[in-house]
C-alpha positions as CSV (number, residue, x, y, z in Angstrom):
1,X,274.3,72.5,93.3
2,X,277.4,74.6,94.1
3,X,280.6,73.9,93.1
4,X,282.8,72.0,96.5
5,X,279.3,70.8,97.9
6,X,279.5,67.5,99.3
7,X,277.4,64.8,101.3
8,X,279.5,63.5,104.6
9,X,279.7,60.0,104.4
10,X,280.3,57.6,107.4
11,X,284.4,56.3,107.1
12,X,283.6,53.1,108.8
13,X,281.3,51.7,106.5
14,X,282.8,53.0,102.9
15,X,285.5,54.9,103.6
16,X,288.5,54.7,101.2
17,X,290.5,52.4,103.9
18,X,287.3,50.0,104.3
19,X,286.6,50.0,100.9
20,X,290.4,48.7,99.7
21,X,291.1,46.6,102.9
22,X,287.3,44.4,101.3
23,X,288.9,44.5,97.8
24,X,292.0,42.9,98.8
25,X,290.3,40.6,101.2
26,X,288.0,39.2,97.9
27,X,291.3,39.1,96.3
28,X,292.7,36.7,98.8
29,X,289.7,34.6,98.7
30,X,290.0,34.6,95.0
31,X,293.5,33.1,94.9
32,X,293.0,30.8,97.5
33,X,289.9,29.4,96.1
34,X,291.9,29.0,92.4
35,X,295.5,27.4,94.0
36,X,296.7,24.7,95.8
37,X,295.4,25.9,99.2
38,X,294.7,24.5,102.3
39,X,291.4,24.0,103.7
40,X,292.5,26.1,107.1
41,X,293.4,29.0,104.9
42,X,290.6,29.4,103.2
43,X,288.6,28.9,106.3
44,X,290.7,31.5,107.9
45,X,290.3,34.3,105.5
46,X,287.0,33.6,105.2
47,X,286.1,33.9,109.2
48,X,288.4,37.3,108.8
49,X,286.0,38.4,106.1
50,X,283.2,37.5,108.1
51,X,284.5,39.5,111.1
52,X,284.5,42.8,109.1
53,X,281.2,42.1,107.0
54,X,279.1,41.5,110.5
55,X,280.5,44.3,111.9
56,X,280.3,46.8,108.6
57,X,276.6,45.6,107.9
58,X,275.3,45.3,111.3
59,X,276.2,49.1,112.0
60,X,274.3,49.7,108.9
61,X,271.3,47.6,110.2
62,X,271.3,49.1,113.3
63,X,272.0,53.2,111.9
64,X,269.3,52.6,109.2
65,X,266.0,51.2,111.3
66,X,267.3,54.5,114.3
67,X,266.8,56.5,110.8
68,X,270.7,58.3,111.6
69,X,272.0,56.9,108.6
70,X,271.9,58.4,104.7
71,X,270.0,57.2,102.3
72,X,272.7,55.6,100.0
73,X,274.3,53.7,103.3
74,X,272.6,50.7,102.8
75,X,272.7,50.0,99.1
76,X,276.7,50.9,99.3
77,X,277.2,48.5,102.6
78,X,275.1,45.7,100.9
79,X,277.4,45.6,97.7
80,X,280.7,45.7,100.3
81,X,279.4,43.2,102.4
82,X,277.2,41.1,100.4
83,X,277.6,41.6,96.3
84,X,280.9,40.9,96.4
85,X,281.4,38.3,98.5
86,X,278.3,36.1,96.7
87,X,280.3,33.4,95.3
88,X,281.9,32.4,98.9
89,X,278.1,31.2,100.2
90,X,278.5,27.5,99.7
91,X,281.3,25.1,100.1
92,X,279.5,22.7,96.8
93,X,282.4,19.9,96.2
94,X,282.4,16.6,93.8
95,X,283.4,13.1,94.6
96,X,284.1,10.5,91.5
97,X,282.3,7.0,92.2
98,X,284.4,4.8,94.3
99,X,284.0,1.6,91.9
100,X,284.6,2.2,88.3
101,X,281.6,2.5,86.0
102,X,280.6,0.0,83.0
103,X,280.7,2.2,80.5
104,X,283.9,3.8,81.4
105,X,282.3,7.2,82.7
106,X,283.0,8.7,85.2
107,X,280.2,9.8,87.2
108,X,280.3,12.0,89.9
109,X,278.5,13.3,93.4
110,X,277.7,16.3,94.5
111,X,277.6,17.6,97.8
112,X,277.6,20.7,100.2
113,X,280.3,20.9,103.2
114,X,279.1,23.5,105.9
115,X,281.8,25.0,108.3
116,X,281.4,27.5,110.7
117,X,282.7,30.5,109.0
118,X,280.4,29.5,106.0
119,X,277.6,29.3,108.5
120,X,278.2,32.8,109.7
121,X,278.3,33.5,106.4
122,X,275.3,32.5,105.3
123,X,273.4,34.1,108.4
124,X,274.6,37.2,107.5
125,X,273.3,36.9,103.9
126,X,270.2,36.2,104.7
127,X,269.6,38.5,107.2
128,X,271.0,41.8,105.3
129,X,268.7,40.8,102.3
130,X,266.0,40.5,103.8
131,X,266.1,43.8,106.2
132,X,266.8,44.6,102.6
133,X,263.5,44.0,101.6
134,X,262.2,45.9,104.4
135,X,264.2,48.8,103.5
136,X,263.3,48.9,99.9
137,X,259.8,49.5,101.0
138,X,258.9,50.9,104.2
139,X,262.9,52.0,105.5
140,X,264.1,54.5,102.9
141,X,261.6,57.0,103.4
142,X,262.7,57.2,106.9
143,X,266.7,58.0,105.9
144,X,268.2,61.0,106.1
145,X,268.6,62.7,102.5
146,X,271.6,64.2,100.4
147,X,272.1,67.5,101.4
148,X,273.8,68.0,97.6
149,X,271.8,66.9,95.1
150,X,269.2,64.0,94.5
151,X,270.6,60.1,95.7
152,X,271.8,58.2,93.1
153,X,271.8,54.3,92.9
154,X,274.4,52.8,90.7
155,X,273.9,48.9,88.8
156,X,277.4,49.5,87.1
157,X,275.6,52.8,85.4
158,X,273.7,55.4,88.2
159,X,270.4,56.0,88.0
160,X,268.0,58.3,90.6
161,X,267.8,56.2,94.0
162,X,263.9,56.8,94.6
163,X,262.9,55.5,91.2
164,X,259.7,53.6,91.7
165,X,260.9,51.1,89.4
166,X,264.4,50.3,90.9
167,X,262.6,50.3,94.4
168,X,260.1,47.7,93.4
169,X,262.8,45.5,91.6
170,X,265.5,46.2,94.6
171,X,262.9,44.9,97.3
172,X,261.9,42.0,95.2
173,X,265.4,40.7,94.7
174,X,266.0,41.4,98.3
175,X,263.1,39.2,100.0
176,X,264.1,36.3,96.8
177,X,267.8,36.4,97.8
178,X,266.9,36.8,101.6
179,X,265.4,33.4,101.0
180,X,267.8,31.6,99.1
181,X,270.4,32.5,101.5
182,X,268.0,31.4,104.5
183,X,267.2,28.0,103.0
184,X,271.2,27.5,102.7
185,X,271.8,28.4,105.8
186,X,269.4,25.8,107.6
187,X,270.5,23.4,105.1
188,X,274.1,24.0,105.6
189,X,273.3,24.0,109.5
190,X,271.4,20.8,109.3
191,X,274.0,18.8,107.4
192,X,276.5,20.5,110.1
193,X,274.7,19.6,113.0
194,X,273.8,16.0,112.4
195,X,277.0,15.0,110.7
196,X,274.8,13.4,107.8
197,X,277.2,14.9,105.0
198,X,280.4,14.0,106.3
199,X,284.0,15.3,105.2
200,X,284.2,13.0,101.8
201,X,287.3,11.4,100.1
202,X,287.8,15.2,98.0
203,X,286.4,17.4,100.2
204,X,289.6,19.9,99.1
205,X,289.5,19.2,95.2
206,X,288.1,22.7,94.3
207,X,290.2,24.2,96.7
208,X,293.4,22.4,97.9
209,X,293.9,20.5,94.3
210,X,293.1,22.2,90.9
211,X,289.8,23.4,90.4
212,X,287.3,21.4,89.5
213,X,285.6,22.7,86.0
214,X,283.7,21.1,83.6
215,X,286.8,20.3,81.7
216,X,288.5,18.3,84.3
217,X,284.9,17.0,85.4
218,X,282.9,14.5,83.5
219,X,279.6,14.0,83.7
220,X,278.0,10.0,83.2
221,X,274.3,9.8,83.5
222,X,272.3,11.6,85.5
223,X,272.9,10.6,89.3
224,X,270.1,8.8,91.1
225,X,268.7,9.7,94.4
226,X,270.3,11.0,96.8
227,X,272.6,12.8,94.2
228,X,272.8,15.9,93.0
229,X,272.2,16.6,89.0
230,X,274.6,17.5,86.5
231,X,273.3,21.0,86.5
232,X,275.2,21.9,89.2
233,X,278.3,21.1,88.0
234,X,278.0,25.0,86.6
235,X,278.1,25.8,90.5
236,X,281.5,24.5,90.8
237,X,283.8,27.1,91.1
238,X,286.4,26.8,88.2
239,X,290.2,28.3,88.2
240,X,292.5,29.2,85.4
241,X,294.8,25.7,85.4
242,X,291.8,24.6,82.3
243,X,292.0,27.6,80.7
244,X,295.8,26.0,78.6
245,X,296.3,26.7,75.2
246,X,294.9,23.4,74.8
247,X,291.4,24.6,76.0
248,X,291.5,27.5,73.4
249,X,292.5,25.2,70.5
250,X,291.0,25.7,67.3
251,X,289.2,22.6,67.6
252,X,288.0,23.1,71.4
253,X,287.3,27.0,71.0
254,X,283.6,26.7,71.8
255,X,284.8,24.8,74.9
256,X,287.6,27.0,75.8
257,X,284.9,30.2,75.7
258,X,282.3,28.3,77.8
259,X,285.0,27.8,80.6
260,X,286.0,31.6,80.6
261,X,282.7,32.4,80.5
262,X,282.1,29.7,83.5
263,X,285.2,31.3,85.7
264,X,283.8,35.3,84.4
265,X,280.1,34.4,86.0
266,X,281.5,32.9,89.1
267,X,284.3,34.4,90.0
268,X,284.5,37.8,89.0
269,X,281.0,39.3,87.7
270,X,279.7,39.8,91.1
271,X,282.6,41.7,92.1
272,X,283.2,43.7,89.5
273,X,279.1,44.8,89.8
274,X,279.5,45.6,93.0
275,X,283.3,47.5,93.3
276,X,282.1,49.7,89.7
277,X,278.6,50.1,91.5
278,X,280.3,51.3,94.7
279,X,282.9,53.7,93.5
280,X,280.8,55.4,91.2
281,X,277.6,55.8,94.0
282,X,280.2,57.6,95.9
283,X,281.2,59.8,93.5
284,X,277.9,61.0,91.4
285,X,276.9,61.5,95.8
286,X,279.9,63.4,96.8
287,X,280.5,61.5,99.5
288,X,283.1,62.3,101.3
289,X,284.3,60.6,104.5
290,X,287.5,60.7,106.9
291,X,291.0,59.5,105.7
292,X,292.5,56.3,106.9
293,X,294.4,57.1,109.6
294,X,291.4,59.4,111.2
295,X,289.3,56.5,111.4
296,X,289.8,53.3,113.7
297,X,287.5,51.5,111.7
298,X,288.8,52.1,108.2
299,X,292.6,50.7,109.7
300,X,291.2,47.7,111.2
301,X,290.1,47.0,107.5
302,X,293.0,47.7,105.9
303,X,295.1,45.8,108.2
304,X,292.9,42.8,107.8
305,X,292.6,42.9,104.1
306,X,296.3,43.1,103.9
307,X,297.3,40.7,105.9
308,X,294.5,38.1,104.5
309,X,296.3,38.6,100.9
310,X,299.4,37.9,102.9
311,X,298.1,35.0,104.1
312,X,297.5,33.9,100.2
313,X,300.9,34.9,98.6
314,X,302.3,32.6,101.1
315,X,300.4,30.1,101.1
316,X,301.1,29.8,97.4
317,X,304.4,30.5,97.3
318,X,304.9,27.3,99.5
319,X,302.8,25.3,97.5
320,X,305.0,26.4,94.1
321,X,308.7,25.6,96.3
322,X,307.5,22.4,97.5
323,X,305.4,20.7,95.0
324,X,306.5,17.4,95.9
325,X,305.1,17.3,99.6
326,X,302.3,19.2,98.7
327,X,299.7,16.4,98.3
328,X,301.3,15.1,102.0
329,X,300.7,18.5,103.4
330,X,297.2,18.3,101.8
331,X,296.7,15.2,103.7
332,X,297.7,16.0,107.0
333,X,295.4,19.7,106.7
334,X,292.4,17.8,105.7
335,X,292.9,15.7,107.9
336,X,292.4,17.7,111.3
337,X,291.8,21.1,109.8
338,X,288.1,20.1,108.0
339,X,285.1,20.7,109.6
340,X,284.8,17.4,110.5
341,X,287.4,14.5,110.3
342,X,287.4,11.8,107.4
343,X,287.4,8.6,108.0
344,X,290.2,6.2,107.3
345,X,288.3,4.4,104.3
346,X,287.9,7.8,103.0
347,X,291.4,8.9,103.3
348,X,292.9,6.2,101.6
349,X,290.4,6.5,98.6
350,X,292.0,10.4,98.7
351,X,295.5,8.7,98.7
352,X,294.3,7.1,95.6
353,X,293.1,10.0,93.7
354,X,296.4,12.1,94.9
355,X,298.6,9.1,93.1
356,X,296.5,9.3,90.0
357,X,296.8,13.2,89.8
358,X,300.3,13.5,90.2
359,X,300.8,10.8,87.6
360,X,298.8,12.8,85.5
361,X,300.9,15.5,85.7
362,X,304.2,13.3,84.9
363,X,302.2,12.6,81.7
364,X,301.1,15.8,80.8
């Protein structure tokens, strides 16, 4: 290969102005899922995200079956789209028993709480893994090839594209995820639908109040029917309020790793897979695409991204000034911003559990 040889990548699906405008938007997600934030943010960032990921993998769909597109395109859209938005594809919440236990355990419910962002979400999921698998064995034959050099896919470390190995593993993953993602969307859409699954008492625990971890989350005995079990607790989606001093104690080290480990696995190692993956598929390719400013696309990404994280930093920044109405302001959000209102039994359970929190804190 000659020295200044390069592939021409397409700017509105990975260009550098696409590719920063879905970092920060993940970003925004990320804060907003580990901070006092309202349910109508979050949904709000995430129907922006869905906005640019429908549009971004749908033009891959659509450029890879007409056979126009190159052969890294896919793989590099799917991380942008997909990879490193994974841990946004369920809304799983827990509600503490109304009546207090016997044994003076708390036990605790699980449940999912679809909205229609998260539905789009999940349709979108499903869909791209499982063209996915498609692609992995019949569709990358038909893509157009690197002018310079052989393709390269990239798992953190880049390995040759066509490998029958990767192919076979790549399609695999794609039809088991395609699934996983299809049985949560028609789940999510059924509990949506039928109004089964109502908005429960803590509906905005993980993300309006601190984060609820395994720390701040005690498990009694195993639920009965009609419950979820205790293993999902590890689905919950822990922030850094546990991760205190206290939590790293000599005496609680073993707990104070497992949490970090907890808040690595669920917040961050998907994203970090898939930005490292990304960034270093386009430069062992030589892709090169237009700047920002030549591409419409690639602005409208950037503008979105950067006015999601916006979004967050002010969100937060109200929450820290006015701690003292926050838990009111909590209220009155959940109340006509969920996906579907809570009933007046449940909201005064919620004004229970907002007492006991904030006299928590006056403790601690």
């Amino acid at each position: 290969m000659t020295d200044g040889c390069h592939n021409t990548g397409d700017g509105d699906l990975y260009g550098i102005g696409v590719r920063i405008g879905l970092y920060v938007q993940w970003f925004a997600g990320l804060l907003l899922r580990n901070h006092h934030s309202s349910w109508q943010t979050i949904s709000t960032v995430r129907a922006a995200n869905n906005v640019l990921g429908i549009s971004i993998m749908v033009a891959s769909i659509v450029n890879t079956a007409r056979g126009v597109t190159l052969v890294t395109d896919f793989l590099l859209t799917y991380y942008l789209t997909i990879a490193l938005f994974y841990s946004e594809s369920y809304n799983l919440l827990s509600k503490p028993e109304e009546t207090a236990p016997r044994d003076g355990k708390i036990k605790r419910y699980y449940f999912l709480q679809p909205d229609v962002p998260l539905l789009l979400q999940n349709f979108l999921f499903a869909s791209a893994s499982l063209f996915g698998g498609w692609f992995w064995i019949r569709g990358l034959s038909g893509s157009a090839q690197l002018e310079c050099g052989p393709a390269k896919a990239a798992v953190i470390v880049s390995f040759d594209l066509h490998n029958s190995h990767w192919k076979t593993f790549a399609a695999t993953m794609s039809i088991l995820v395609g699934s996983i993602f299809t049985f949560f969307f028609f789940g999510h859409l059924y509990i949506f639908c039928t109004g089964e699954v109502r908005s429960e008492p803590l509906i905005a625990v993980a993300g309006l109040l601190a984060p609820v971890s395994s720390q701040h989350a005690p498990m009694g005995p195993r639920p009965q029917r009609g419950n979820r079990s205790q293993d999902l607790e590890l689905l919950l989606r822990p922030g850094w309020y546990g991760l205190s001093q206290e939590s790293i104690a000599f005496g609680t080290l073993v707990q104070g790793l497992r949490s970090l480990f907890h808040l690595f696995i669920i917040n961050l190692a998907g994203p970090i897979v898939a930005i490292t993956s990304v960034e270093i598929m386009i430069r062992d390719n030589h892709l090169l695409t237009d700047g920002i400013f030549e591409s419409t696309g690639q602005m409208i990404a950037l503008t979105a991204g950067i006015s999601s994280l916006c979004l967050a930093c002010w969100e937060i920044l109200t929450t820290w000034r006015e701690p003292k109405v926050s838990a009111k302001q909590m209220l009155a959000r959940m109340r006509y911003s969920s996906a579907q209102p809570i009933r007046d039994q449940e909201l005064r359970v919620l004004q229970v559990h907002l007492a006991e929190q904030e006299e928590s804190q006056r403790r601690n």
